[in-house]
N, C-alpha and C positions, 0 to 999 in steps of 0.2 A: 604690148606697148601701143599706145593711140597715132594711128599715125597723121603725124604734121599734112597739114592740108594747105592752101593759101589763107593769106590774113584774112579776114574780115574786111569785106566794103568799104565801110565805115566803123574808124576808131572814135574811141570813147573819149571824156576828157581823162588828163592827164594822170588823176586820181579816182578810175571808178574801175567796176570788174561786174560781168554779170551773175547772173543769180547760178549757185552751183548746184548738183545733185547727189544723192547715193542712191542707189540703188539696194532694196529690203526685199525679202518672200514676205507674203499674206499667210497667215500661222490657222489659226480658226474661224470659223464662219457660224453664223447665229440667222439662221433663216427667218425665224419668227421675228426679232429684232432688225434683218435688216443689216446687221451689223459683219465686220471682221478686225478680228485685231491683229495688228502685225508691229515689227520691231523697227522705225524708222531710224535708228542709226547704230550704230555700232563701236562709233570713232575711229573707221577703217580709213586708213591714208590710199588714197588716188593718184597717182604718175598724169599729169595735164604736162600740157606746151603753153609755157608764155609766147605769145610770138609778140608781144613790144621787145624784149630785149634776147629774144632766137636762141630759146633755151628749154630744157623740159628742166621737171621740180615735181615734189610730193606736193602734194595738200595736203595739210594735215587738219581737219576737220571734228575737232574735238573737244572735250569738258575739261581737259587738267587742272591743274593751280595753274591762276591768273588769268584763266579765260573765263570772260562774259558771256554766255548764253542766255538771250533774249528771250524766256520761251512765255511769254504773255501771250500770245497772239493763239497759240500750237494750244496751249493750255487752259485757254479762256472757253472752247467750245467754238470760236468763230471762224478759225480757220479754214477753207475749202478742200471738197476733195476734189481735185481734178482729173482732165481725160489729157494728160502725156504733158502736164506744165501747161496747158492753154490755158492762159488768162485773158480773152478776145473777146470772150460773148461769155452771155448766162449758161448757155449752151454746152458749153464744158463743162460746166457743176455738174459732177455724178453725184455729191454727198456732202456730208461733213465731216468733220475731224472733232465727232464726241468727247472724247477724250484723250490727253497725251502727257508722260513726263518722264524725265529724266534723269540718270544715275549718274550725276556729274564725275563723280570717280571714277567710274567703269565706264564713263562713254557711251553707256547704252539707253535708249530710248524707246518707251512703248506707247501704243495709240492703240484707238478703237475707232473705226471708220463707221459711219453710218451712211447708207446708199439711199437714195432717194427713191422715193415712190416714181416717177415720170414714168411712162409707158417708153421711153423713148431709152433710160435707162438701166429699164428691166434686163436686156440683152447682155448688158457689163455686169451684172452683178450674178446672172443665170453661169454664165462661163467662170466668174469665182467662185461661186460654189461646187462649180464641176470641176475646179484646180486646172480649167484652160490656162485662164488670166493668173498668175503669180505672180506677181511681183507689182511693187509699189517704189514710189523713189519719193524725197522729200527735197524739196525744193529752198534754195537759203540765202541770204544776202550775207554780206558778208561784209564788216567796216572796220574789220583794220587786219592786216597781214600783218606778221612778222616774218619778216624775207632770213632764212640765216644762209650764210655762206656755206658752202662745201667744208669740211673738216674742223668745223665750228663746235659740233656735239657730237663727233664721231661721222659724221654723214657723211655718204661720198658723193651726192647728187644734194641740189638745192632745196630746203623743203619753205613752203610758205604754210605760216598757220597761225589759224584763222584765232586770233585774240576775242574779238568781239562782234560774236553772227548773231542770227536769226535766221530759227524755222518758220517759214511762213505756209507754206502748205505739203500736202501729200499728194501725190497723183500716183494711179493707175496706168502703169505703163506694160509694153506690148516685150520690150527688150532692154538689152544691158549695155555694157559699155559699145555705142558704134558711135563715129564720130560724124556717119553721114544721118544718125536720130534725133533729126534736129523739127522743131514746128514750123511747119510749111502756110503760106499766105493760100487765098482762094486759088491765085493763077498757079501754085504749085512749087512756087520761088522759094527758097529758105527765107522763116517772118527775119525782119529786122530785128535782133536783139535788144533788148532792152537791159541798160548799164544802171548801177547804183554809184553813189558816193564811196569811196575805201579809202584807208588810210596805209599806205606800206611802207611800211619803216625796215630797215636792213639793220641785220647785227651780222658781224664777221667774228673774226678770236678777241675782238679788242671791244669796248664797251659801247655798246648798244649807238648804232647814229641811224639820225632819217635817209633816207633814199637822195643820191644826188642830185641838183636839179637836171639836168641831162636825162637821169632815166626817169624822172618823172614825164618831162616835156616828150619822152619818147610815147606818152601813152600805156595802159596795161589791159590788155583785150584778153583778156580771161574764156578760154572754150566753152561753152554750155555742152556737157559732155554729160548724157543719161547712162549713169553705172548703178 
């Protein structure tokens, strides 16, 4: 279990959430090409902390009937590979994200990273293929929840899930779920999060309604948690 920490500095507006993670292993590596391919999702549900409304909840992060998966971006070839979610500088670029797609029934997803030539990136890509570096996590926005209540579909804890996301990239990261693996500024400080648009709509045992105005004015500060 992640443990609850203090809020965040600075909350977001009323309806936004930051970008979420899973964390994947790196499967095969292709020296000549440069290349690895590995499974960036699974449709594995994650245990987060809402702290706007002082409560833990699943995320459930997945392909079923009636969710939108965005994946033009993951699929097109344009999406980056990054160094641990840094989006700050070119500098992070290790790679690309060749290829990626999706078994929306099963929830599972596959990609093939290509590493960059830079001299500077040789080091990251030398320790993947000596199966140092394993693991990859893909990085997601997320724009709309469905909030369901405790004992709504049998659940005993709260889950929120994600209707209509987007994968936007893959990074190369060092570890799994810690809550203090968070991207740090030059002076060392955790960076400021960056929040997206969401839409959370609550359903309980009775038919589908939007989020109160109350919990919405309360903010929804979403953890950036690398699992």
């Amino acid at each position: 279990m992640p443990q609850a920490s203090k809020a965040p500095a600075r909350r977001p507006d009323a309806n936004s959430a930051e970008m979420v993670t899973r964390l994947m292993p790196v499967s095969t590596v292709d020296a000549d090409q440069r290349s690895a391919e590995c499974t960036w999702t699974t449709g594995a549900q994650v245990r987060r902390y809402d702290y706007a409304r002082d409560r833990m909840y699943i995320e459930d992060l997945g392909g079923g009937a009636g969710v939108t998966v965005r994946m033009d971006r993951l699929a097109s070839g344009s999406a980056p590979l990054l160094n641990c979610h840094s989006s700050w500088g070119l500098g992070s670029v290790l790679g690309v994200v060749d290829r990626a797609d999706l078994d929306q029934a099963k929830g599972t997803g596959t990609a093939t990273l290509r590493f960059s030539k830079r001299e500077e990136v040789e080091p990251y890509f030398q320790d993947v293929r000596d199966k140092i570096l394993r693991n990859v996590s893909v990085g997601a926005r997320v724009y709309r929840y469905e909030m369901i209540a405790p004992g709504t579909e049998g659940n005993t804890e709260w889950i929120y899930r994600a209707m209509d996301w987007e994968p936007v990239e893959i990074s190369l990261v060092p570890v799994g779920a810690d809550a203090g693996a968070v991207i740090r500024s030059a002076d060392g400080s955790p960076a400021e999060p960056i929040f997206y648009p969401c839409e959370f709509v609550e359903r309980g045992a009775g038919p589908q309604r939007e989020a109160s105005a109350s919990q919405r004015n309360l903010g929804a500060a979403m953890p950036d948690a690398t699992n």
